[in-house]
PDB file of N, CA, C and O in Angstrom, chain B, residues numbered from 101:
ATOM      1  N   UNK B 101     258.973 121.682 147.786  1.00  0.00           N
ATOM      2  CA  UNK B 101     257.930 122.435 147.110  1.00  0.00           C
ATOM      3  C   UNK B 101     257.218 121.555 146.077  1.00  0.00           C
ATOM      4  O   UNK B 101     256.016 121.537 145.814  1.00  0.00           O
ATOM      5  N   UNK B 102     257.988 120.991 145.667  1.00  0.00           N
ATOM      6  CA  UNK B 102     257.432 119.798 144.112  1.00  0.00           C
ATOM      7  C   UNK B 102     256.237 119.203 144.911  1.00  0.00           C
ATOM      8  O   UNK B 102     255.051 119.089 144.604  1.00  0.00           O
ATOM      9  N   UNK B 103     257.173 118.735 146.442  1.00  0.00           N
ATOM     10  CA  UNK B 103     256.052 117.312 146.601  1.00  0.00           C
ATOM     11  C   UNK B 103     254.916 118.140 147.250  1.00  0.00           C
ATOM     12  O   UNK B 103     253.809 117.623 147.107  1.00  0.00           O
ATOM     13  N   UNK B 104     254.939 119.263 147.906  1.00  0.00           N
ATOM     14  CA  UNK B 104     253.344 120.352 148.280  1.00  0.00           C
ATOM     15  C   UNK B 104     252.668 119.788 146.916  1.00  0.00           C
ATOM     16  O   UNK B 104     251.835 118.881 146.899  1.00  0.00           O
ATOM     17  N   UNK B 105     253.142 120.443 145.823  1.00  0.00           N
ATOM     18  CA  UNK B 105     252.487 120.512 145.273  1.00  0.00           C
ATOM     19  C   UNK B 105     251.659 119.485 144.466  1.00  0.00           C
ATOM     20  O   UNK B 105     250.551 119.686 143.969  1.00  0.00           O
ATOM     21  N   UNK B 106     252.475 118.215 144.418  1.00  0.00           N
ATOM     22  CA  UNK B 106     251.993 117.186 144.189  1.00  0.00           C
ATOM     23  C   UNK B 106     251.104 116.602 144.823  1.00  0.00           C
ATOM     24  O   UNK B 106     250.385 115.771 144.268  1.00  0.00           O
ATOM     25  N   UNK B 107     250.973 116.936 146.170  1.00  0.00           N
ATOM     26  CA  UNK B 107     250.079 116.304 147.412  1.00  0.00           C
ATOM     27  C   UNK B 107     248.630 117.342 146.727  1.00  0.00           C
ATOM     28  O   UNK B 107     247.686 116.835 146.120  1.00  0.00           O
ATOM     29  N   UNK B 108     248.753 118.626 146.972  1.00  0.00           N
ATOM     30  CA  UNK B 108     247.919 119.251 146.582  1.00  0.00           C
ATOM     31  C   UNK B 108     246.779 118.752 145.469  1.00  0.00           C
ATOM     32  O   UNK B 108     245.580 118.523 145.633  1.00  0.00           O
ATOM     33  N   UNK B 109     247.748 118.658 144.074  1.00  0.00           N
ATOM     34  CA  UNK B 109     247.265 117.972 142.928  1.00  0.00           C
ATOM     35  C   UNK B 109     246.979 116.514 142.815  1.00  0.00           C
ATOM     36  O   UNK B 109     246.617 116.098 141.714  1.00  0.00           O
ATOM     37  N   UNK B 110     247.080 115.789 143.689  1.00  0.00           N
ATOM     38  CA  UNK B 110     246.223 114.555 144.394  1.00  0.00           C
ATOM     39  C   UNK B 110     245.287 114.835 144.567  1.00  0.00           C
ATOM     40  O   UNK B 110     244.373 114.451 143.837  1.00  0.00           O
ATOM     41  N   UNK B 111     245.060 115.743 145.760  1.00  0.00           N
ATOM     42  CA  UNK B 111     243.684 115.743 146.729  1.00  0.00           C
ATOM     43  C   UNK B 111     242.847 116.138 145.810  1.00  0.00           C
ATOM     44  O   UNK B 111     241.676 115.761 145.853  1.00  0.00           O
ATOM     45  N   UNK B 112     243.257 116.881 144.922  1.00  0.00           N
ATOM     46  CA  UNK B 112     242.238 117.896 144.114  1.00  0.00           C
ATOM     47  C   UNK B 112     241.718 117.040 143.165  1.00  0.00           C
ATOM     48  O   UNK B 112     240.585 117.228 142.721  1.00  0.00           O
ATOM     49  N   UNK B 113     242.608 115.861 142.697  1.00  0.00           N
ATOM     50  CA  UNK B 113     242.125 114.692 141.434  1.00  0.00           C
ATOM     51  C   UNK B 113     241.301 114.066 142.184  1.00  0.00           C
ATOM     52  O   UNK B 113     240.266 113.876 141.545  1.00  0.00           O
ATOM     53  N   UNK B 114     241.227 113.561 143.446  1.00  0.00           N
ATOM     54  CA  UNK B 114     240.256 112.787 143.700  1.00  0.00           C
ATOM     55  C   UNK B 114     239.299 113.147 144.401  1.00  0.00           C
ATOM     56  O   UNK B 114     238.495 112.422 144.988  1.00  0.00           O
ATOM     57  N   UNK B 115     239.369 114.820 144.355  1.00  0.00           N
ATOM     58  CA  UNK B 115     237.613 115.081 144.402  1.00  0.00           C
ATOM     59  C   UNK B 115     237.233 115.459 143.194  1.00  0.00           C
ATOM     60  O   UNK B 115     236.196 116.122 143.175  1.00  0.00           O
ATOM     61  N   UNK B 116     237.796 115.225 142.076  1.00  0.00           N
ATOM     62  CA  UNK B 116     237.224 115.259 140.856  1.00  0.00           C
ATOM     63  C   UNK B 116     236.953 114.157 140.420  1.00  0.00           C
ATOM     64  O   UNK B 116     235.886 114.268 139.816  1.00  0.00           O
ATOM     65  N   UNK B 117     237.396 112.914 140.371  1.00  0.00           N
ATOM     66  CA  UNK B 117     237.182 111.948 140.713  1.00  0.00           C
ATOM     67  C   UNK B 117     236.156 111.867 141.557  1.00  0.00           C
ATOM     68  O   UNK B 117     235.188 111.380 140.973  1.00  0.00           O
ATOM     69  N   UNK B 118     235.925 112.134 142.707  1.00  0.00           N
ATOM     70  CA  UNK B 118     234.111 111.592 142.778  1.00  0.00           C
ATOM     71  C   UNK B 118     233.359 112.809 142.694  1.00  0.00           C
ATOM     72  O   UNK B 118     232.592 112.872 143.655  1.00  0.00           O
ATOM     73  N   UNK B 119     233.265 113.825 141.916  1.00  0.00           N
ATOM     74  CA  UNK B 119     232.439 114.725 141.485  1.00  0.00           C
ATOM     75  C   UNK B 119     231.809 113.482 140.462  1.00  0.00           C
ATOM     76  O   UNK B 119     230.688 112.975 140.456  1.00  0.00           O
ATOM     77  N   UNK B 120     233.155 113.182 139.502  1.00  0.00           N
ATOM     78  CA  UNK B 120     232.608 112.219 138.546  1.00  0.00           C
ATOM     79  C   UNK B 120     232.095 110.838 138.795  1.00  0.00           C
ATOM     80  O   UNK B 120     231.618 110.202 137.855  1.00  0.00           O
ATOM     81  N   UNK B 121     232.159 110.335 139.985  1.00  0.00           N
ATOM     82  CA  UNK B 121     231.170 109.209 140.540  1.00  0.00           C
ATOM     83  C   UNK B 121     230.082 109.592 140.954  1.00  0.00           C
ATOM     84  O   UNK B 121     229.192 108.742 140.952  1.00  0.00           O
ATOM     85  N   UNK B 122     229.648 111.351 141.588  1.00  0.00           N
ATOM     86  CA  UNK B 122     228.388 111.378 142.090  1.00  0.00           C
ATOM     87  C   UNK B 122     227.873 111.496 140.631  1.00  0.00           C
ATOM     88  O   UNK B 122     226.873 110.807 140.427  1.00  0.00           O
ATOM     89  N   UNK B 123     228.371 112.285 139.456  1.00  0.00           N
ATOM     90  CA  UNK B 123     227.848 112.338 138.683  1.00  0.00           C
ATOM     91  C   UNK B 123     226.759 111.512 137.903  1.00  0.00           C
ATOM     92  O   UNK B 123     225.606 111.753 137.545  1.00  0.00           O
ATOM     93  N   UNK B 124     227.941 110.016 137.746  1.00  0.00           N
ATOM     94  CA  UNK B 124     227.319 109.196 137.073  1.00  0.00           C
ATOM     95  C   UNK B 124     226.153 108.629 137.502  1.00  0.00           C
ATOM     96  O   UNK B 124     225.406 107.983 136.767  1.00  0.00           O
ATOM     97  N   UNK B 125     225.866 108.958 139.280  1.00  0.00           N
ATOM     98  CA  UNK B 125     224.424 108.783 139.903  1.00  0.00           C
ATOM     99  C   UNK B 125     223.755 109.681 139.655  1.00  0.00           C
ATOM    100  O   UNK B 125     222.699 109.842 140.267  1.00  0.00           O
ATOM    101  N   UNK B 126     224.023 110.241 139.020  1.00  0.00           N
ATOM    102  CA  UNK B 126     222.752 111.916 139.164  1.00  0.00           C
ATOM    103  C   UNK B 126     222.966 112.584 140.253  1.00  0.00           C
ATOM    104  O   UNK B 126     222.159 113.509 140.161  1.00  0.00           O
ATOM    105  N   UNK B 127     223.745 112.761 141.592  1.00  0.00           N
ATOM    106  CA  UNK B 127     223.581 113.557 142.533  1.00  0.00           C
ATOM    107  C   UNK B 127     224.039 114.753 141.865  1.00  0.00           C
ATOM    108  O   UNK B 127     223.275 115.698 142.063  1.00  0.00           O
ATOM    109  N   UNK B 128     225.020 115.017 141.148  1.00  0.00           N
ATOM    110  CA  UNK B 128     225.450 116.010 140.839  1.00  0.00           C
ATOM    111  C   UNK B 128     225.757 116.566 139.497  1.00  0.00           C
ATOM    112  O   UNK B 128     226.220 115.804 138.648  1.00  0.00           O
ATOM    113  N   UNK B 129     225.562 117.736 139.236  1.00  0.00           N
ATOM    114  CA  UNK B 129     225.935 117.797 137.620  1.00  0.00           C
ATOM    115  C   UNK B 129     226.711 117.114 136.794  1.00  0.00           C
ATOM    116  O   UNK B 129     227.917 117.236 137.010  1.00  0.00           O
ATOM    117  N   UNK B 130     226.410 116.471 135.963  1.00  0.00           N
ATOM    118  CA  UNK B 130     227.570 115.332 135.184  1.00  0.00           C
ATOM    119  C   UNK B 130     228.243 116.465 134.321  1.00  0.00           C
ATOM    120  O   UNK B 130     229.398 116.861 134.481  1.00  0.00           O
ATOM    121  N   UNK B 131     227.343 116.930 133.378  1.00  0.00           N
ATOM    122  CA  UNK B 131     227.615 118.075 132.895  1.00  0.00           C
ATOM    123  C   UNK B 131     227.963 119.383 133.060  1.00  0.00           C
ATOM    124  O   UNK B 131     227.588 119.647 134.203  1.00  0.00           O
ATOM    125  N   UNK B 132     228.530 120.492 132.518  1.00  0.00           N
ATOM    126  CA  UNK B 132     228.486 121.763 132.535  1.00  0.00           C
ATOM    127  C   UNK B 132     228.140 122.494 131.670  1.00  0.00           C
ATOM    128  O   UNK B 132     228.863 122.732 130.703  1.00  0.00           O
ATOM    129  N   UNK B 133     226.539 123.192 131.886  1.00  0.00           N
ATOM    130  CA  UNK B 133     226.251 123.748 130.762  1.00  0.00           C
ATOM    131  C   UNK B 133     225.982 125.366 130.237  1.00  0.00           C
ATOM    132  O   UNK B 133     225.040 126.106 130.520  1.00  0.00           O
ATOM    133  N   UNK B 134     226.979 125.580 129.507  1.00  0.00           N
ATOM    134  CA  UNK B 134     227.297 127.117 129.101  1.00  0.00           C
ATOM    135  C   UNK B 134     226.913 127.439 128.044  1.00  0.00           C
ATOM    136  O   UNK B 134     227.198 126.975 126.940  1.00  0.00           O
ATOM    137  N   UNK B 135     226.167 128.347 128.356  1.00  0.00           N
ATOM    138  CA  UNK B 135     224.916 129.661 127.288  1.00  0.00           C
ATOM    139  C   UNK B 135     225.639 129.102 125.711  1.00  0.00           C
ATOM    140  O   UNK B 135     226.792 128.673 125.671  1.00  0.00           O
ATOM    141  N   UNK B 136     225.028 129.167 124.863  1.00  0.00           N
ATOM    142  CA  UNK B 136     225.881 128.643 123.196  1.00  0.00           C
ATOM    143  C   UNK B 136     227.261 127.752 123.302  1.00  0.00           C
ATOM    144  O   UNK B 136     228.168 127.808 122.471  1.00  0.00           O
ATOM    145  N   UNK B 137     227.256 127.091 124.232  1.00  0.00           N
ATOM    146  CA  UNK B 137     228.407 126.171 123.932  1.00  0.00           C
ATOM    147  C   UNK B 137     228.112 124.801 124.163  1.00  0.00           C
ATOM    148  O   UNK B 137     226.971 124.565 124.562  1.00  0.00           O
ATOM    149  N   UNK B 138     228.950 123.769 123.988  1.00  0.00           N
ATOM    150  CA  UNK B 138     228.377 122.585 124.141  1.00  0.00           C
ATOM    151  C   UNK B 138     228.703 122.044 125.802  1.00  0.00           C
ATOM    152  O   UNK B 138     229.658 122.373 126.506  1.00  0.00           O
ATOM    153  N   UNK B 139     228.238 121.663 125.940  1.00  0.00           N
ATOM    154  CA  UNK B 139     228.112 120.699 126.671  1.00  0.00           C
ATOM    155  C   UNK B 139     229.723 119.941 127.038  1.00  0.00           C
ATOM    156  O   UNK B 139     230.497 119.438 126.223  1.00  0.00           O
ATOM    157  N   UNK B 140     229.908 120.083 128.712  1.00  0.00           N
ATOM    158  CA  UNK B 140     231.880 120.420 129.106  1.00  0.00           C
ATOM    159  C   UNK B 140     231.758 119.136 130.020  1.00  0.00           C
ATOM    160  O   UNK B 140     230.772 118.968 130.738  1.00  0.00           O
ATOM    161  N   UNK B 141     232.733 118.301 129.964  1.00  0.00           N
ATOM    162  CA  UNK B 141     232.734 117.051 130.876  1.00  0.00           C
ATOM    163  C   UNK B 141     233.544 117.772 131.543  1.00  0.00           C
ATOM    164  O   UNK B 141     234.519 117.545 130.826  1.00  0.00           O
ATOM    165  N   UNK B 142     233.930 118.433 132.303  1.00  0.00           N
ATOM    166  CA  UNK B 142     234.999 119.407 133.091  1.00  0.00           C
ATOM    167  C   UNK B 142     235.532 118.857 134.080  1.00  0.00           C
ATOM    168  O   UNK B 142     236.522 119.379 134.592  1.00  0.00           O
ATOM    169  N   UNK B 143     234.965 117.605 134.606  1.00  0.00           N
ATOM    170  CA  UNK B 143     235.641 116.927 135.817  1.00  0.00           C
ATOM    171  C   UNK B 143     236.449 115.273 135.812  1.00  0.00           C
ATOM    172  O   UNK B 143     237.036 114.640 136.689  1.00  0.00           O
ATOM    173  N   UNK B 144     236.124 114.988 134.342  1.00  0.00           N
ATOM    174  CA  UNK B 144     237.104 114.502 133.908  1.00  0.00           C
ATOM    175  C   UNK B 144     238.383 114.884 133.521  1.00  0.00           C
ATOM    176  O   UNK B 144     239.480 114.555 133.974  1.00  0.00           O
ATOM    177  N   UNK B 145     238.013 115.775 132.439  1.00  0.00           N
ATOM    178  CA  UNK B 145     239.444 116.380 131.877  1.00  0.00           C
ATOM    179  C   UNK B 145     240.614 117.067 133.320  1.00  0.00           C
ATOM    180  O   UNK B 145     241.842 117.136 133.288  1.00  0.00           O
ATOM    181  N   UNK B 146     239.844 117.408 134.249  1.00  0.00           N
ATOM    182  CA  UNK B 146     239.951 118.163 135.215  1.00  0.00           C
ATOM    183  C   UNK B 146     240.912 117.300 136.176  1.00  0.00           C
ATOM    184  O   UNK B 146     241.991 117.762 136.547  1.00  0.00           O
ATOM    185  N   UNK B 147     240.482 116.075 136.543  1.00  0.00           N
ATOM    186  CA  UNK B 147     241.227 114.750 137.158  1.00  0.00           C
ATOM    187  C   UNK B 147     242.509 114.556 136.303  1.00  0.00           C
ATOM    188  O   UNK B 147     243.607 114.933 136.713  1.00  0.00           O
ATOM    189  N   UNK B 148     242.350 114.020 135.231  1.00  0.00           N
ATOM    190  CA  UNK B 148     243.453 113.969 134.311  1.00  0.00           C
ATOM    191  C   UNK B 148     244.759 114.754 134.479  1.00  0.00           C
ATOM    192  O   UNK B 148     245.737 114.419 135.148  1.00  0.00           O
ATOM    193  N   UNK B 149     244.560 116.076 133.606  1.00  0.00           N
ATOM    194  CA  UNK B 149     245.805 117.147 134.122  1.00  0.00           C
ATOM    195  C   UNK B 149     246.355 117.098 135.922  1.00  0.00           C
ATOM    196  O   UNK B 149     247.493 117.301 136.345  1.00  0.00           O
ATOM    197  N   UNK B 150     245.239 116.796 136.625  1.00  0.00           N
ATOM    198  CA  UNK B 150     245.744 117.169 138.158  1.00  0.00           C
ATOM    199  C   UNK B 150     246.521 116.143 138.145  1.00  0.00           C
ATOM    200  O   UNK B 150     247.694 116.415 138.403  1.00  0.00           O
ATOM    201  N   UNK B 151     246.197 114.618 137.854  1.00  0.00           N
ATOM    202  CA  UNK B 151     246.799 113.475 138.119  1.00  0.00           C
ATOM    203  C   UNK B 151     248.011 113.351 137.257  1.00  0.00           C
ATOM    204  O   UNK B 151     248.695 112.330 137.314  1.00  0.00           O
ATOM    205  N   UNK B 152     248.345 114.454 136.369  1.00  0.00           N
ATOM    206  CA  UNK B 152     249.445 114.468 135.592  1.00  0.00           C
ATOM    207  C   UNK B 152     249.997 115.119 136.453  1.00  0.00           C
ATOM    208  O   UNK B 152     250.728 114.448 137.181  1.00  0.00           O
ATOM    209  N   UNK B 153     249.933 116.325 136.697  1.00  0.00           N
ATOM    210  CA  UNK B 153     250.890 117.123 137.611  1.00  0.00           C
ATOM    211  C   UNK B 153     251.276 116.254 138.999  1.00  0.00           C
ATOM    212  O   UNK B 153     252.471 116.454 139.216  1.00  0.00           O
ATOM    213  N   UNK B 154     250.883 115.643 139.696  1.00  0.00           N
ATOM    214  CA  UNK B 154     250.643 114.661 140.727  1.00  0.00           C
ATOM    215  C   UNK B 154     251.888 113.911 140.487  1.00  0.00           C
ATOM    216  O   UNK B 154     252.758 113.710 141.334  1.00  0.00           O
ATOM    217  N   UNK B 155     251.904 113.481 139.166  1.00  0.00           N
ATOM    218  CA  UNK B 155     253.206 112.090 138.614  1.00  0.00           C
ATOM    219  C   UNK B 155     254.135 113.277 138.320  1.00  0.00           C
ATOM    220  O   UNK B 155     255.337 113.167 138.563  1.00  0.00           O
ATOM    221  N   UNK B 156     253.772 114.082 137.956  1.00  0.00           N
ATOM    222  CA  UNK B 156     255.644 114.918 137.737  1.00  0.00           C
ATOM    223  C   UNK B 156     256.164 114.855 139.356  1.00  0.00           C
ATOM    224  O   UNK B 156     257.196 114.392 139.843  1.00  0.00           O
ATOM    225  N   UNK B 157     255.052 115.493 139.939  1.00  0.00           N
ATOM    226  CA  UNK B 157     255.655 115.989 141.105  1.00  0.00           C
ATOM    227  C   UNK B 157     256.555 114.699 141.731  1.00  0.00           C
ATOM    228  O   UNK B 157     257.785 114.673 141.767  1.00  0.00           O
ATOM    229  N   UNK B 158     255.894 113.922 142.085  1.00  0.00           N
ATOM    230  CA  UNK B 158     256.431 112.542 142.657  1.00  0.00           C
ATOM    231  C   UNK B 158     257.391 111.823 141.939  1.00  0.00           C
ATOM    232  O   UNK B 158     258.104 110.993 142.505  1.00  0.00           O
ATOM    233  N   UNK B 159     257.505 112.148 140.328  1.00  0.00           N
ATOM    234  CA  UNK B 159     259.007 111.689 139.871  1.00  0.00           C
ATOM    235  C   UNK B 159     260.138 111.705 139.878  1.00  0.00           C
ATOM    236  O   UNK B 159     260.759 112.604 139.311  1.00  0.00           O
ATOM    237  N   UNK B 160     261.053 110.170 140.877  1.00  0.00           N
ATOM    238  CA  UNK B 160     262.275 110.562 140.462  1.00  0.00           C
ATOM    239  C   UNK B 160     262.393 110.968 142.205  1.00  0.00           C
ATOM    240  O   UNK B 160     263.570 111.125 142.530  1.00  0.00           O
ATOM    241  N   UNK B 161     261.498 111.143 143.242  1.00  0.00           N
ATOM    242  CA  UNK B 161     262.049 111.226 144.542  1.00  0.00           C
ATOM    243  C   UNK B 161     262.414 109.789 145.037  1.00  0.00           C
ATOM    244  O   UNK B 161     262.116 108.633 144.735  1.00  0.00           O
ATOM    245  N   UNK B 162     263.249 110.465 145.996  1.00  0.00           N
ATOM    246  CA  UNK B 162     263.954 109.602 146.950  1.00  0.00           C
ATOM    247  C   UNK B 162     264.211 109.636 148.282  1.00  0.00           C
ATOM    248  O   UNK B 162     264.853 108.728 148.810  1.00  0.00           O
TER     249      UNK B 162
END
């Protein structure tokens, strides 16, 4: 079950990961922008946590 889920939380980092490469071309929203709030890098932070959960999952198998 760990490693589902770790596989899962891969795939999902590295399409956040190139959300954030189309970004930096302009194809795609770099930003996220919500009514009175600032301005959300959401697909960074977004990669990060997944790619954390990713390393738990995979820690420590054998």
């Amino acid at each position: 079950m760990k490693r589902k889920i770790g596989k899962v939380a891969l795939f999902l980092s590295m399409l956040a990961v190139i959300w954030l490469l189309l970004g930096m071309l302009n194809i795609v929203p770099f930003l996220i922008e919500l009514p009175q709030e600032t301005s959300i890098r959401a697909h960074a932070s977004l990669a990060v946590i997944l790619l954390l959960v990713a390393s738990w999952a995979f820690w420590n198998e054998d």
